[in-house]
C-alpha positions as CSV (number, residue, x, y, z in Angstrom):
1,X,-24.6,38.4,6.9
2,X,-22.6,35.7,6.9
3,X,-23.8,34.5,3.3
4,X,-23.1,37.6,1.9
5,X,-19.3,37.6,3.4
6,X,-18.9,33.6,1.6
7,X,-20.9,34.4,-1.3
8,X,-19.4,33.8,-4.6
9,X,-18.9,36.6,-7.2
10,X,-20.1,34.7,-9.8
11,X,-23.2,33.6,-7.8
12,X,-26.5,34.6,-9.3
13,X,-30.4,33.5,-8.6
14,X,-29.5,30.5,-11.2
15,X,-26.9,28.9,-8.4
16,X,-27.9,27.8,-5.2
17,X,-25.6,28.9,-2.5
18,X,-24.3,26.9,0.3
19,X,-25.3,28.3,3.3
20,X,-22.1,28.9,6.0
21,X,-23.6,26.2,8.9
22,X,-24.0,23.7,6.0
23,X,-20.9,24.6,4.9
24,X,-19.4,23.5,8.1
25,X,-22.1,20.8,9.2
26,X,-20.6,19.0,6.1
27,X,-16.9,19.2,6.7
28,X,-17.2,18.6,10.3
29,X,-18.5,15.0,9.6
30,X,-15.9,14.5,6.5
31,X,-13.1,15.3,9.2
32,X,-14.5,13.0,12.1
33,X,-15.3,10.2,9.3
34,X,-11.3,10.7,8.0
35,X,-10.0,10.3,11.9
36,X,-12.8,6.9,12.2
37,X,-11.0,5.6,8.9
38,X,-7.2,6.5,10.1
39,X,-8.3,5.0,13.6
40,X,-9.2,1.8,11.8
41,X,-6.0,1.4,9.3
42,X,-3.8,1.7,13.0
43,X,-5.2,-1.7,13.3
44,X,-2.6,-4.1,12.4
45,X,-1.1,-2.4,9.8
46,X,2.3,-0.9,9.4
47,X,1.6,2.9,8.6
48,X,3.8,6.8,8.7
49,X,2.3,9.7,10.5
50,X,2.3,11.5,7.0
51,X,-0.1,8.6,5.5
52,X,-2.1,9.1,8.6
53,X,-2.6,12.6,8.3
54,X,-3.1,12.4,4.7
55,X,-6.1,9.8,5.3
56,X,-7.7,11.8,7.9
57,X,-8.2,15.1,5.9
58,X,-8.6,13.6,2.4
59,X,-12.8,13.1,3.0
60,X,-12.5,16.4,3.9
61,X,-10.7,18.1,0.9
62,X,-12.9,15.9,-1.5
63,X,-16.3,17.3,0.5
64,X,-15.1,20.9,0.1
65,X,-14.0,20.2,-3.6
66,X,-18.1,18.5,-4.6
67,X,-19.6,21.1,-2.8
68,X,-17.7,24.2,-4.4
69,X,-18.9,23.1,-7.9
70,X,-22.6,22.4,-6.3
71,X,-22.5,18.7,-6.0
72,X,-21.5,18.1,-10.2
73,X,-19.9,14.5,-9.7
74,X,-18.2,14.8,-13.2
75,X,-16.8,18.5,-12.7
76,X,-15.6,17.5,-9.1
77,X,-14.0,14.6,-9.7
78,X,-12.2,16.3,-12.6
79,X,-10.7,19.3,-10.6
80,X,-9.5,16.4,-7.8
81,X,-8.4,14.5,-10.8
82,X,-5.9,17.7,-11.5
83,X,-4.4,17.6,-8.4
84,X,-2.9,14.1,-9.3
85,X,-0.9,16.2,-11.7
86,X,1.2,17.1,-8.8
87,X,3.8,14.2,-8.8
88,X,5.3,13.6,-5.4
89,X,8.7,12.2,-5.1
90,X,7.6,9.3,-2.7
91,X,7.8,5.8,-3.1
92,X,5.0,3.8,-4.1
93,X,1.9,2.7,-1.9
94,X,0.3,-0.5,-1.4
95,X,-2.2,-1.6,-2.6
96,X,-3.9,-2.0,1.0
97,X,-2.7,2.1,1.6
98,X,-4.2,2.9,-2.3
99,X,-7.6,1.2,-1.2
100,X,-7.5,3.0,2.1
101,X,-7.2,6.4,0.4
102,X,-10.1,5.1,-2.4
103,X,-12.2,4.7,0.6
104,X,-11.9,8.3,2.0
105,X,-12.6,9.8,-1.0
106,X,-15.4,8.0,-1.4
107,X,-17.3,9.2,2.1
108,X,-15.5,13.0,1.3
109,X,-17.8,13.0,-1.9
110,X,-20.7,11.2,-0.7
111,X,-20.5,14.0,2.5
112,X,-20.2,16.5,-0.1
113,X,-23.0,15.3,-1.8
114,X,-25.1,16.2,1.1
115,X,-25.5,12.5,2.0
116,X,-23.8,12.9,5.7
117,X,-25.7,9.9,7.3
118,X,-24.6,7.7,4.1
119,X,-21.4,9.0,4.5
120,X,-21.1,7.8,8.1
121,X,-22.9,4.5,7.3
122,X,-20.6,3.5,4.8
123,X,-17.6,4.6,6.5
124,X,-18.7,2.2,9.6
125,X,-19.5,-1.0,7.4
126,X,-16.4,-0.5,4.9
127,X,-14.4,0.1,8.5
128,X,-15.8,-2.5,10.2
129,X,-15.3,-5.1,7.0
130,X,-11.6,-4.0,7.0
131,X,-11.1,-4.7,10.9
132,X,-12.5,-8.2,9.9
133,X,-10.4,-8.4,7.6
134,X,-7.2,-7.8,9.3
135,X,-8.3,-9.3,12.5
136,X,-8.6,-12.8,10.7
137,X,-5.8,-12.1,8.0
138,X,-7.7,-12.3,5.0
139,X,-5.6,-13.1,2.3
140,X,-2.1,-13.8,4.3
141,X,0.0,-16.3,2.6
142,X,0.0,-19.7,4.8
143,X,3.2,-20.1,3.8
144,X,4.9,-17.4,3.2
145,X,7.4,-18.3,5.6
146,X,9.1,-20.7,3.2
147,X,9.3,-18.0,0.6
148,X,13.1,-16.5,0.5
149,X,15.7,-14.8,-1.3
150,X,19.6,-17.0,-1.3
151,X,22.4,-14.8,-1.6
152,X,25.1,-16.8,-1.9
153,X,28.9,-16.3,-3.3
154,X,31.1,-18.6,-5.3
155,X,34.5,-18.7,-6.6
156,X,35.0,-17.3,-10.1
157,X,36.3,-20.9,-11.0
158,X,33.2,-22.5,-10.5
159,X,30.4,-22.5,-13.3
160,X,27.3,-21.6,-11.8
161,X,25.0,-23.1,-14.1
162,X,23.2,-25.7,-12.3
163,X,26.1,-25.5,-10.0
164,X,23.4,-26.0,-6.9
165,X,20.4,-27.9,-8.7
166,X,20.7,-31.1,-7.0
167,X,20.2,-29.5,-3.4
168,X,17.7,-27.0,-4.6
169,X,15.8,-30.3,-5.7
170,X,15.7,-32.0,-2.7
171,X,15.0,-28.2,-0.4
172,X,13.0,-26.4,-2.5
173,X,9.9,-26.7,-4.6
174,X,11.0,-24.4,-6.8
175,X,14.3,-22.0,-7.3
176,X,14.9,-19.4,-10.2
177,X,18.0,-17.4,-10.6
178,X,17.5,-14.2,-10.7
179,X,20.9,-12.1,-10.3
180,X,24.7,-12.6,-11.4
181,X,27.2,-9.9,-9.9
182,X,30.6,-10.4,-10.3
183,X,32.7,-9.0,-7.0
184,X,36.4,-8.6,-5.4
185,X,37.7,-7.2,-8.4
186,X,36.1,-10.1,-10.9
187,X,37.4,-13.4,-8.3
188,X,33.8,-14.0,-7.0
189,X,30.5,-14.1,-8.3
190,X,27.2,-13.0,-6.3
191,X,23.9,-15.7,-7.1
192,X,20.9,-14.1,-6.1
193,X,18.2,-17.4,-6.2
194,X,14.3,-17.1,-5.3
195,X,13.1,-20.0,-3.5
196,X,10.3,-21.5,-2.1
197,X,11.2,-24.3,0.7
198,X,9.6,-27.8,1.2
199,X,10.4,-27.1,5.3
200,X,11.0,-24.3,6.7
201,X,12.6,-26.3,9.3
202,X,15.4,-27.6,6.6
203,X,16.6,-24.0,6.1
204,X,19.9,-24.4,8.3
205,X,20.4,-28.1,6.6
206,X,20.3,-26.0,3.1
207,X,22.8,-23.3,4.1
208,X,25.0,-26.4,5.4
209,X,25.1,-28.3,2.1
210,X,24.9,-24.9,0.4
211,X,28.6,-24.2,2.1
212,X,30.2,-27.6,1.3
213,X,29.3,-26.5,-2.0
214,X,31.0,-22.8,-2.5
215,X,33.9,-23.4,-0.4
216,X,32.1,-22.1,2.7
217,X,32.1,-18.1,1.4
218,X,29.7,-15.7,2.3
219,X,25.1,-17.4,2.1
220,X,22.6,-14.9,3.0
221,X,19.2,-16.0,3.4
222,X,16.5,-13.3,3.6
223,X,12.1,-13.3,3.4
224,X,11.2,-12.2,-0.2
225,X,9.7,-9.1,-0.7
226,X,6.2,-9.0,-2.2
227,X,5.4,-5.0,-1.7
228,X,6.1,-4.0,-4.8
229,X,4.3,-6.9,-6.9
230,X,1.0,-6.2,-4.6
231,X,-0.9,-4.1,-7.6
């Protein structure tokens, strides 16, 4: 009865129907492997409730989409691959949040291949490798403390061009200039430097030379940010 309420009109005695129970047996597994996978990026990670959600149901949407075309890998993944038609105004992921979503599509279309004790095999190792991973910081910059962003504002009297060099050499192990803004009506200018300290503990003696220097106006000194150069 209930194959005949789910069957499809173009089914014939060529296509192999999927039965209700599998039908359910299979997205039932894709659902609790998407909650083990968001469980595991909680760990450690900085995440939205939207990303989680997203991460939890995706194994789920890829199952359905393999097993409505009868497990064809190349006609599945081109009907997900029109949904990425759909552009989102969002800002960019990660490349840690792009691999995470790599992964549950993965399990969703090795579930929807019929595979469901693979797909809950390789969502365990692949979890279990990225909780190693995190727990032991697996490619975390040693020193990206010392990494930073100078914001720092001189009079418009003063020529900026190598204006700072000689403390830069002696702080830094390398500096670049990377902004010019002119401000208060054209009477300052805005320097926006990238640096990489020798100390991290000589940051307050930089600022301090830094301020004999421009007169004692405004120094900001921030962490640089690396998201958006992760890809």
């Amino acid at each position: 009865m209930l194959n005949t309420i789910f069957g499809g009109i173009f089914d014939s005695q060529l296509t192999s129907v999927i039965s209700v129970w599998d039908f359910l047996l299979c997205l039932a597994v894709s659902l609790a492997v998407g909650l083990l996978l968001a469980g595991i990026y909680t760990y450690k990670n900085r995440y939205t409730k939207g990303f989680l959600v997203t991460l939890a149901t995706l194994p789920a949407v890829v199952c359905v989409v393999i097993m409505m075309v009868n497990g064809n890998i190349g006609t599945g993944v081109a009907v997900a691959g029109a949904f990425s038609l759909v552009r989102f105004r969002s800002a960019p992921g990660t490349a840690k949040e792009i691999g995470a979503l790599f992964l549950a599509m993965c399990t969703g279309l090795i579930a929807g291949m019929g595979y469901l004790a693979y797909a809950v095999l390789f969502a365990v190792i692949l979890g279990g490798v990225m909780l190693l991973y995190s727990k032991f910081d697996f490619g975390a910059k040693k020193n990206e403390e010392k990494y930073k962003v100078l914001h720092i504002t001189i009079p418009e009297d003063l020529d900026y061009t190598g204006v700072f060099d000689e403390i830069f050499d002696e702080y830094t192990v390398s500096h670049e200039l990377v902004q010019v803004k002119t401000t208060n009506m054209g009477s300052l200018f805005k320097l926006t430097y990238h640096l990489i300290l020798n100390h991290q503990e000589s940051e307050k003696e930089l600022i301090d030379k830094l301020r004999c220097r421009n007169g004692n106006l405004e120094i900001s000194v921030s962490h640089q940010e690396t998201a958006v150069c992760e890809l």
